[in-house]
C-alpha positions in Angstrom: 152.1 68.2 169.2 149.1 65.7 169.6 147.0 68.5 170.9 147.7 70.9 167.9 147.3 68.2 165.5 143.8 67.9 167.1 143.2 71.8 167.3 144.2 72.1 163.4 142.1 69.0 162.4 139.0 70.6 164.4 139.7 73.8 162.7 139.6 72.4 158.9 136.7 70.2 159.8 134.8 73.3 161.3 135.8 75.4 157.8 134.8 72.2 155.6 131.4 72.1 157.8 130.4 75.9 157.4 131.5 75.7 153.9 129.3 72.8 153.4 126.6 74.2 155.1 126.4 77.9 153.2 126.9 76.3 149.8 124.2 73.3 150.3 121.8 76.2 151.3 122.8 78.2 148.8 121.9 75.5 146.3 118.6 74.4 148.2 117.7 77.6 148.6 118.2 78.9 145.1 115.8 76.2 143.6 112.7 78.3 145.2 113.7 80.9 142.7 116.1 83.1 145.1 113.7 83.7 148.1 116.2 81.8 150.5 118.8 84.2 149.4 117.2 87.0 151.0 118.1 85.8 154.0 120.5 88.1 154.1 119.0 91.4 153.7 121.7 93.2 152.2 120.3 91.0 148.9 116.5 91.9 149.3 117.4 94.8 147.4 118.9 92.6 143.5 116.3 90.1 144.6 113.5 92.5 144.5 114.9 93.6 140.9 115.2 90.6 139.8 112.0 90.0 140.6 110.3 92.5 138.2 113.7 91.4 135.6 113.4 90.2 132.1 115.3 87.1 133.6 113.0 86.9 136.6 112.3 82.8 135.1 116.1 82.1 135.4 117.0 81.0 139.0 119.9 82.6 140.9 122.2 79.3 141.1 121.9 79.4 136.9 124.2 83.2 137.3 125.9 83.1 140.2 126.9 79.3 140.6 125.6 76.6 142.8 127.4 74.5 145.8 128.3 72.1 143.3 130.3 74.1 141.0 134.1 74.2 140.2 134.7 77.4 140.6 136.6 77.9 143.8 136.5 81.8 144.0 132.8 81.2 144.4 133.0 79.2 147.5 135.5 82.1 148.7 132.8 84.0 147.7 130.3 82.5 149.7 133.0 82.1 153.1 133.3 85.6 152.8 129.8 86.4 153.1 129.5 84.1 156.0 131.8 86.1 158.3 130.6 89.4 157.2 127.1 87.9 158.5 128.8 86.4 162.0 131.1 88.9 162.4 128.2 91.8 162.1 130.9 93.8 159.6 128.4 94.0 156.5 129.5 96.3 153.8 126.5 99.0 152.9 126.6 97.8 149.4 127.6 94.4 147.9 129.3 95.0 144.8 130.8 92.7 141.9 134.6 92.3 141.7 136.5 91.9 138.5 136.5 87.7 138.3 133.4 88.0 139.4 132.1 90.1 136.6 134.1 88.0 134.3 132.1 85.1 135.7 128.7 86.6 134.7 129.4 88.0 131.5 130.8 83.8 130.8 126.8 82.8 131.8 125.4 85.1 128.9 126.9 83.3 126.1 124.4 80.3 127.3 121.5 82.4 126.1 123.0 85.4 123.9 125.2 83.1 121.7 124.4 85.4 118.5 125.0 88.8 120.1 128.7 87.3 121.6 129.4 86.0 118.7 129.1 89.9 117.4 130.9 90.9 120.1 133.7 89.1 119.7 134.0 89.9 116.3 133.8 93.8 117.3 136.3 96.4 118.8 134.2 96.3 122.1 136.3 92.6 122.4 139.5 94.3 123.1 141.8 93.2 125.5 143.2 94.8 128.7 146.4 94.0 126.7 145.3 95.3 123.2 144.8 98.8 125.3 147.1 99.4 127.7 150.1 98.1 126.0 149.7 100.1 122.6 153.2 101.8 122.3 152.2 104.3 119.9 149.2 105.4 122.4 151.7 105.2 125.9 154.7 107.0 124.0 151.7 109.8 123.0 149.2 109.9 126.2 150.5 109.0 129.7 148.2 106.2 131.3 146.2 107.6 134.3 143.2 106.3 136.5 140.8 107.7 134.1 141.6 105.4 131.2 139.6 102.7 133.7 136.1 105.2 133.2 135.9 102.9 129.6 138.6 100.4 129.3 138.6 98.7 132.3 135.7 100.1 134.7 135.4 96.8 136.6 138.8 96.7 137.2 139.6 96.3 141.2 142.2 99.2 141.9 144.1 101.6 140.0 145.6 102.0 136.9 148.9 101.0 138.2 147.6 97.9 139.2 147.3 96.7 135.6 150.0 98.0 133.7 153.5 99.2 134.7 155.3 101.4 134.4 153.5 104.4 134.2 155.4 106.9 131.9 155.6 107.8 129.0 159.0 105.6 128.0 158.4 102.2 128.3 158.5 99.0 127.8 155.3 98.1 129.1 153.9 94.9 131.0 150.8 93.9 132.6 151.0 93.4 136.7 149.1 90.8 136.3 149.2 88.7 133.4 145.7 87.2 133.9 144.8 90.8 132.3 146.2 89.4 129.0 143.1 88.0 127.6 140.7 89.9 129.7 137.6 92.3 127.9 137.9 96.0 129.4 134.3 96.1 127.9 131.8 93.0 129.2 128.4 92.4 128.7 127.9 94.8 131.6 129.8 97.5 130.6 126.3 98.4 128.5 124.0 96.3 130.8 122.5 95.7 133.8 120.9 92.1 134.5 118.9 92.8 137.4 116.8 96.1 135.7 113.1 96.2 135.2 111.4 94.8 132.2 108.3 92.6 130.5 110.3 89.6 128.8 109.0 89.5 125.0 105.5 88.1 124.1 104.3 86.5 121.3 101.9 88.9 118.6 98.6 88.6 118.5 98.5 86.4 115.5 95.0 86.9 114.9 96.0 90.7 114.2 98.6 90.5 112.2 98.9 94.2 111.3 98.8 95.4 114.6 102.1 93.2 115.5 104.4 95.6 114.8 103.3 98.6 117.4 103.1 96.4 120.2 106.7 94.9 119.6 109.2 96.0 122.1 111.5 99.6 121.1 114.3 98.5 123.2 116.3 96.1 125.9 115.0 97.5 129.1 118.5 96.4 130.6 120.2 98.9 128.5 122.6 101.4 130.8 126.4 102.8 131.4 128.4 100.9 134.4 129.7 104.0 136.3 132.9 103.1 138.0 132.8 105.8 140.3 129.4 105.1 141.8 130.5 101.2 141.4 126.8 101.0 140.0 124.5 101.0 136.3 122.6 104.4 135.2 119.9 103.2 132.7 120.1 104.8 129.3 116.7 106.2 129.8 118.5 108.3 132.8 121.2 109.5 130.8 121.1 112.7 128.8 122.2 113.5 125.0 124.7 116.2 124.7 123.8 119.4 123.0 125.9 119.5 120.2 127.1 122.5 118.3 128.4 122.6 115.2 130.9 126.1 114.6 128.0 128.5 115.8 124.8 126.3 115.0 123.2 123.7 117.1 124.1 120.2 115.2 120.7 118.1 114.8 120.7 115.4 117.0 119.0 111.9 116.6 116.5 111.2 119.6 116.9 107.4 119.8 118.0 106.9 123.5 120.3 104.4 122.9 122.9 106.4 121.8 123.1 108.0 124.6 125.3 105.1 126.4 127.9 105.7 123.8 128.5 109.3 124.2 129.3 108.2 128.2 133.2 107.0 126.6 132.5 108.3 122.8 133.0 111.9 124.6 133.2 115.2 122.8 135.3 118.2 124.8 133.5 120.4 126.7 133.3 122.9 124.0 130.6 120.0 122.8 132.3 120.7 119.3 131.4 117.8 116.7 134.5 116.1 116.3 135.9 117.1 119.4 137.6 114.6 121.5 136.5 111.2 121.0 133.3 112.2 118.8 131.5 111.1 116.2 128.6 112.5 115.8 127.4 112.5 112.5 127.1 115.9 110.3 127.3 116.4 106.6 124.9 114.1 104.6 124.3 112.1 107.8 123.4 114.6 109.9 120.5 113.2 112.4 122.2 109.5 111.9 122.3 108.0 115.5 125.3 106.0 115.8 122.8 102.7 116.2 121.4 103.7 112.7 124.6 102.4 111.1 126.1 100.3 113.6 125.1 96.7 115.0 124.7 97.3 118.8 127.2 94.5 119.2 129.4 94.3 116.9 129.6 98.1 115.8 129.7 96.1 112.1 128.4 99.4 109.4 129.4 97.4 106.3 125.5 96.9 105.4 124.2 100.4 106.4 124.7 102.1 103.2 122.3 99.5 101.4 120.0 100.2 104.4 119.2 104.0 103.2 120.4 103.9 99.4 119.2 100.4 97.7 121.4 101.4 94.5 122.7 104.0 94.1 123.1 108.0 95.9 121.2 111.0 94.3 124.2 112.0 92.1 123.4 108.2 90.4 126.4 106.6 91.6 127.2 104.0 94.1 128.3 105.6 97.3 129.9 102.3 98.8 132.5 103.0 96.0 133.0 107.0 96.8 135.9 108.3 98.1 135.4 107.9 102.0 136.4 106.0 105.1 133.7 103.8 104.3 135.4 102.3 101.3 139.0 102.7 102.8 140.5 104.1 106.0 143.0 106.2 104.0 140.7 108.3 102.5 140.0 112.1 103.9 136.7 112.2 104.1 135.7 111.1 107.5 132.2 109.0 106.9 131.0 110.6 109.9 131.3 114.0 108.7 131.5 114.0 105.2 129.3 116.7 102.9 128.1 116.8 99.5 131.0 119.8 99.0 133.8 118.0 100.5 133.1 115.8 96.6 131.7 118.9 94.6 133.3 122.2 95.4 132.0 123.6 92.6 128.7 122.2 93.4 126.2 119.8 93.4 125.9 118.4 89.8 122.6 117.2 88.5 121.1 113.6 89.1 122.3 111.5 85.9 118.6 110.0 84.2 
């Protein structure tokens, strides 16, 4: 008995020493902005993106934690990466897990209060339970692995390891209830942190006019977390779907951006506007990317009429009070799609002087 006591005592003191010992250099090593974290190489890899990152001035303890945090799934963390280096079985690619992610996407409130403040007033703020527990969606669609491509791509196994049962019957419950409150779609859903990028500078104040063409187009850090490949695709790698409109080619805005929404706002493969879970816009706002009416954050469209008519539309009334989806969700024109004839079969009527 004496001599187990002795061996279990040496055991937890050898854990608490090699626990001690990754964390303090962890946290030493972080404050020489991340070099000491390369001392594994499988992290050369972020660290040299980070490096040429928009948040290269932010050191890696301020994300990912330090040895004197709370948090005790990031000491596991940081155990775990100790035996993969003793015990020589290094994965090929270190990935994020889903508390991890959640983790990360809590650090970007510090310094994006305004934008999750949007979010959270948004539909990109749903709930693993506001999704997969909808009866009137379950009874309709059955729940496959799929559903996880935009509601839930972080998620660590399958679709069955969130919500049972998996039919189309009913009643529904989370596996996990820790799911409950969870986002399916995080800060890095649409972005990456470690992605190349200048952080903004000041104008040149002494040239005013020349201020606005130097100004930055877009977030550099702007992509679509593929679950499959477990990594980001930048938006400026992703293509914009050809649509088609009956026979005719639909005109298509060219801002970029929008193409990270097509990756889950998906038409069918006829590429039909309309089709599936599309909403490209046709009718009077045909050419409309979906960023030209939406906030980026909180999809909020309620000021984008006044953007593009001050007063009033070209038939002299105001079209915030027309008979659309803008002004109520009952109404059967779609404000995506809507068209001068949907109002006027008979025809256009004359601008009122």
């Amino acid at each position: 008995m004496r001599k187990r006591f002795f061996l279990v005592l040496g055991g937890l003191v050898a854990v608490a020493g090699a626990l001690a010992a990754v964390n303090l250099g962890y946290y030493a090593g972080s404050s020489y902005s991340g070099s000491y974290c390369t001392t594994c190489h499988q992290i050369q890899a972020s660290y040299d993106k980070w490096a040429r990152s928009v948040h290269r001035g932010l050191q890696c303890k301020e994300c990912h934690g330090s040895a004197f945090t709370t948090d005790l799934e990031a000491h596991r963390t940081n155990l775990r990466h100790l035996y993969y280096q003793v015990s020589g079985k290094v994965p090929g690619r270190i990935v994020l897990k889903d508390a991890q992610v959640d983790r990360i996407a809590a650090n970007c409130q510090r310094c994006h209060a305004d934008n999750l403040a949007k979010w959270r007033a948004g539909g990109h703020s749903a709930a693993y339970s506001h999704i997969f527990l909808s009866k009137a969606h379950n009874e309709k669609t059955l729940l496959m692995d799929d559903c996880l491509r935009c509601h839930g791509m972080f998620a660590d196994g399958a679709i069955a390891d969130i919500v049972t049962p998996i039919d189309n019957r009913g009643p529904w419950k989370l596996a996990d209830e820790r799911f409950s409150s969870r986002p399916v779609i995080p800060c890095l859903t649409c972005h990456t942190v470690h992605s190349d990028g200048v952080p903004p500078a000041a104008p040149d104040y002494l040239q005013p006019k020349k201020a606005a063409q130097g100004r930055q187009l877009r977030t550099t850090s702007l992509g679509f977390y593929d679950r499959r490949e477990r990594r980001h695709v930048l938006a400026a790698d992703l293509a914009l779907p050809a649509m088609v409109v009956g026979e005719r080619a639909a005109k298509m805005s060219p801002d970029p951006r929008q193409a990270v929404c097509y990756q889950c706002h998906a038409p069918e493969t006829t590429l039909e506007v309309g089709s599936g879970d599309d909403r490209t816009a046709i009718g009077v706002h045909e050419g409309i990317g979906c960023l030209g009416c939406h906030d980026p954050h909180g999809l909020d469209a309620r000021q984008s009429c006044a953007n593009c008519h001050p007063a009033y539309s070209n038939c002299g009334l105001d079209v915030a009070t027309m008979d659309t989806s803008f002004k109520s969700p009952d109404s059967r024109h779609n404000i995506h799609f809507v068209s001068c004839a949907d109002c006027h079969p008979k025809g256009v009527p004359e601008r009122k002087k």
